[in-house]
N, C-alpha and C positions, 0 to 999 in steps of 0.2 A: 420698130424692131420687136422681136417675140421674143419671148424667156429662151426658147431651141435656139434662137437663133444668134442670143447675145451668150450662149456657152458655147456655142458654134464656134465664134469669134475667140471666143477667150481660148477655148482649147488649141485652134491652132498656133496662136501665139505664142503659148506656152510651149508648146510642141517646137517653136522653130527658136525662141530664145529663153526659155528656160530650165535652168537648172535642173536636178533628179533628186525627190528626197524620201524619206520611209515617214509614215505616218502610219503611229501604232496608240494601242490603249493595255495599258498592263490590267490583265484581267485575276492577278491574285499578289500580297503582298510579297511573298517567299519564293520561291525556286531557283532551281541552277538549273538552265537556264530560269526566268522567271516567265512564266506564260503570259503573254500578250496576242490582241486581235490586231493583226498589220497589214498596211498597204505600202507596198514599196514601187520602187520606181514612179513616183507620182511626179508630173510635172510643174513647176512651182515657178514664180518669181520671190528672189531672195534679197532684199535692199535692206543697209543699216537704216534707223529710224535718224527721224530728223531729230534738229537740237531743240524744238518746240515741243519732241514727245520726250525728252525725257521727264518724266513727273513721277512719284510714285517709286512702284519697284521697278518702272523701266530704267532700264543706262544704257550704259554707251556699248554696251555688249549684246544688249534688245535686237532684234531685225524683223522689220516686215515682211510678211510671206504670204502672196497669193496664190489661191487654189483651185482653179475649178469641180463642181461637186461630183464629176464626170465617174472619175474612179470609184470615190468615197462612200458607195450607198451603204456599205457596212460598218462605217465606223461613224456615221452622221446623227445625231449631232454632234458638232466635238467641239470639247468643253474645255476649260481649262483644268490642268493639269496634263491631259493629254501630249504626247510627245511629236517630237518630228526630229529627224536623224539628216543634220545638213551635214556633208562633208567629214563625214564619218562621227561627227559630234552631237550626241544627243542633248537636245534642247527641251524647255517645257514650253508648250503653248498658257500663256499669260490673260491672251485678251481673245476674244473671238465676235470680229462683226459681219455675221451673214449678210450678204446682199440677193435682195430678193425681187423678184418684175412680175407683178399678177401671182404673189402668191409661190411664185416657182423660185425655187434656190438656184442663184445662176453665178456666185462667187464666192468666195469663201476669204476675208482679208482676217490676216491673224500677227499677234505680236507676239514671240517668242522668247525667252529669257536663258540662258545659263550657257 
């Protein structure tokens, strides 16, 4: 399988059973509104974590969230603190582990918090 080929895969997936979420980066402390660089509507898989992850600052309030990096070329890399807006509830991105085939970025797995 080819890096095109295994985002191929993911984004339809995503597209036929996942969730819709905003993934943004606050680009100053202050404002009303406060300015941020956003991607909305990104297709996502949204799962609570398991009872093996919670360690650390994860709990039971944590959820795993996959991403394909399809949308994302303007907000990539994204790092922790970084946000994502599930269900109208803004969350922080905690953990972030790229998955990568030759080099090419072809998923994006993250742990969320708040």
């Amino acid at each position: 399988m080819t890096p095109e080929l295994a985002i191929a895969d993911l984004d339809s997936q995503l597209a036929r059973h996942g969730a819709r979420v905003s993934v943004y980066r606050y680009t100053a402390t202050t404002g009303d509104p406060r300015p941020k660089d956003e991607v909305a509507n990104v297709p996502a898989f949204v799962r609570a974590v398991s009872a093996d992850e919670l360690v650390g600052n994860i709990n039971q309030t944590a959820v795993n969230v996959v991403l394909s990096p399809t949308l994302l070329a303007s907000l990539l890399p994204l790092k922790k603190g970084d946000k994502l807006l599930i269900d109208g509830k803004e969350r922080n991105i905690e953990l972030v582990k790229p998955i990568s085939m030759q080099t090419t970025l072809v998923r994006i797995n993250l742990v969320v918090i708040g």
